[in-house]
C-alpha angles and dihedrals in degrees: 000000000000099000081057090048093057093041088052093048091039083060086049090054101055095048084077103024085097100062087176094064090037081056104048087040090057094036093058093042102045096030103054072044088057090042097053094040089051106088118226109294096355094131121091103286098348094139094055091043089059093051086054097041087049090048095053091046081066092058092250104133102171120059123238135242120245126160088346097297132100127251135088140257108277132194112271087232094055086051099050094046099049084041090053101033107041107015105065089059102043112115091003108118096176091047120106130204122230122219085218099067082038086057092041094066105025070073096045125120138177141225106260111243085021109169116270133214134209103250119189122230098162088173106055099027096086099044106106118247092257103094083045097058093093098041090039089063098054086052087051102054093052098043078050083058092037090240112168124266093263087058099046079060091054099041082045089052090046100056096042095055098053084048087054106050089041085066095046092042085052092051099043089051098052102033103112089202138015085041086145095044088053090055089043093051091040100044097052114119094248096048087056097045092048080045094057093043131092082232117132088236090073091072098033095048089047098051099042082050079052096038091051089046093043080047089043096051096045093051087053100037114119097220135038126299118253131238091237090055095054090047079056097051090043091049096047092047089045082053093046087055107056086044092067122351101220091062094079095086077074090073092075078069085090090075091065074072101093109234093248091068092065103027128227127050088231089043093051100039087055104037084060098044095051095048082049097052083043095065102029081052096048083041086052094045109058092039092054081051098056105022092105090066088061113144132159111243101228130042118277093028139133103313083208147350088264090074107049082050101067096021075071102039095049088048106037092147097043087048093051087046083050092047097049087043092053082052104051096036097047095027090109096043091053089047090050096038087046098064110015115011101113131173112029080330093282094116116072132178120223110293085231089053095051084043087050086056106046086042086059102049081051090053100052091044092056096041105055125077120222122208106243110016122258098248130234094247085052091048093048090044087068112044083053087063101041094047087045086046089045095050081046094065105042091049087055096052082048094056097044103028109033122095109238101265107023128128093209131073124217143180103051107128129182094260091068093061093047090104082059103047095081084059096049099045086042087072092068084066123105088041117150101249086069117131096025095113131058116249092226078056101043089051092050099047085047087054098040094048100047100053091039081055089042093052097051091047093053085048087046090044094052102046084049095054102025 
């Protein structure tokens, strides 16, 4: 009987002795649930990232001018069905969506050579095509079958979902610590509906999960690092650079990576540098390309980049003041918005059960033990980044989202500090209550709480939109 008992729990264990299939398992399930529980065009942006997105799919790269303002000339038909379909409900957080209007247009096509109409999407418009590749197939191969533009949505979120939880399976596989903090920061309901969106932040989140983990690996390899790896880690920050521009304060992460793994001082200087210049020059590169198109996103903002600059450089002091306010005053909004704020923002989940979450990442970071340590000099190496990454951002919600002549920023939400969560919780490694729980324990309680979270958020989502 007992004999029969341990063999029973041993089964158990190994259910969930692979996270990286658990993960994978819960990612397709729940994700295709959040992406079919999102209404059209109910993430941040998401109806300016399908116009770009649309507009890429036509070859055009770079965006257009009109009025003044960036964007590109759209099908009436796209317009009208991300205007009827989306629109109405935005913001609106007592508004419900109806299957029937969803129906209406998933069946919607129109006229073939139908007029089409400039349409403005200032925030999105710059952005490369890059964060757009896995969403943009999707849009391809329905526009390849002629589907309507409802349906090229869907086929976009598709795509970029399965792209996104292949990064994030492929991080949480080869991360040599942290495994469990990589499920935990990939499987919040925020991460899976941006997922399951057509949003620039699917791809961006995925690859700086993938980047950490590549880092991660590298630092704790026994043997040295090959060539092939560091070409990897080069390729995937370059990426993470033309995604968003500001991501590439994420490349001095190489240097997490001890000297011995690489070889020679000379060999490892200059192999850092030179991912670093990669990704600071393909960063440098699309936003020259598109820095003429410049414009604030709301009314009464900065006419142009020159005078953020040296609104910032004659007031170094005023502008770090105005950096540490916006962070004490807006700290418990990102963490919120970080993990379960869903829709335009307008849906929450329980603040208990966001401060059950991020309890828990801390846990699991506390309670694991990684082999070796992760140093002083590594630990200071990221928070570096992710403070650096953090001011960036900031910075960048200041230029494009502050009225000229006002002392306070605006526009910075949680999701945009999503490719920095994996460094913050990191430094809770090394604690001392590492090593009090079982790894085959640890990995099912991660499993069973996080669909049990995910779950309670869809039930939470749908009663919210329907």
């Amino acid at each position: 009987m007992n004999e029969k008992k341990t063999e029973d729990l041993a089964k158990t264990g190994s259910r969930f002795a692979r996270l990286d299939k658990c993960y994978l398992t819960i990612g397709l399930v729940l994700g295709l649930a959040f992406l079919v529980v999102t209404p059209p065009f109910q993430v941040p942006d998401e109806p300016n990232h399908f116009f770009r997105c649309y507009q890429i799919s036509e070859g055009h790269v770079r965006p257009e001018i009109g009025e003044s303002l960036p964007g590109g000339e759209i099908p009436q038909g796209v317009i009208e069905t991300v205007r009827e379909v989306g629109g109405e409900y935005a913001y609106l957080s007592d508004k419900q969506v109806t299957f029937s209007l969803i129906l209406e247009y998933l069946n919607y096509y129109p006229p073939k050579g139908f007029r089409r109409h400039f349409v403005s999407f200032p925030n999105t418009a710059l952005y490369s095509p890059v964060p757009y590749v896995p969403a943009l197939t999707g849009i391809l191969i329905g526009k390849l079958f002629g589907l309507s533009p409802l349906w090229l949505l869907y086929l976009g979120r598709l795509t970029s979902l399965l792209s996104t939880l292949l990064l994030c399976f492929t991080a949480i596989r080869i991360a040599p610590i942290f495994a469990q903090g990589f499920f935990l920061i990939t499987a919040t309901p925020i991460f899976l509906t941006l997922a399951a969106s057509v949003s620039a932040d699917a791809l961006t989140n995925g690859l700086t999960i993938l980047l950490t983990a590549l880092i991660l690996r590298s630092a704790f390899s026994e043997s040295r690092v090959s060539t092939r790896d560091l070409v990897i880690i080069a390729i995937v920050s370059v990426a993470l650079a033309l995604c968003k521009n500001l991501y590439f304060v994420l490349a001095p992460l190489y240097f997490v990576i001890p000297r011995s793994r690489v070889g020679s001082n000379k060999k490892y200087i200059l192999t850092g540098l030179l991912i670093v210049a990669l990704s600071f020059a393909a960063s440098l590169f699309w936003f020259s390309s598109v820095s003429d198109m410049f414009v604030a996103y709301i009314p009464g903002g900065f006419t142009n980049l020159q005078e953020p600059r040296q609104f910032i450089l004659g007031h170094p002091f005023l502008f770090a003041k105005m950096v540490i306010v916006n962070l004490a005053k807006y700290s418990f909004f990102y963490v919120r918005s970080g993990v379960g704020y869903l829709g335009w923002l307008n849906v929450s989940l329980p603040g208990p059960m966001i401060a059950l979450y991020v309890m828990a990442t801390i846990a699991v970071a506390l309670v694991t033990v990684p082999t070796p340590r992760l140093s002083n000099v590594q630990k200071s190496i990221l928070a570096l980044v992710a403070v650096a990454g953090v001011a960036l951002v900031i910075v960048g919600e200041f230029v494009v989202w502050t009225e000229a002549g006002s002392t306070e920023i605006r526009g910075a939400q949680g999701r945009h500090f999503i490719p920095f969560a994996a460094l913050f919780f990191l430094l809770f490694q090394n604690s001392r209550f590492g090593g009090r729980i079982e790894k085959s324990t640890l990995n099912r309680s991660v499993v069973v709480f996080v669909g049990t979270f995910l779950l309670i958020s869809l039930w939470i989502a749908a009663r919210k939109f329907y």
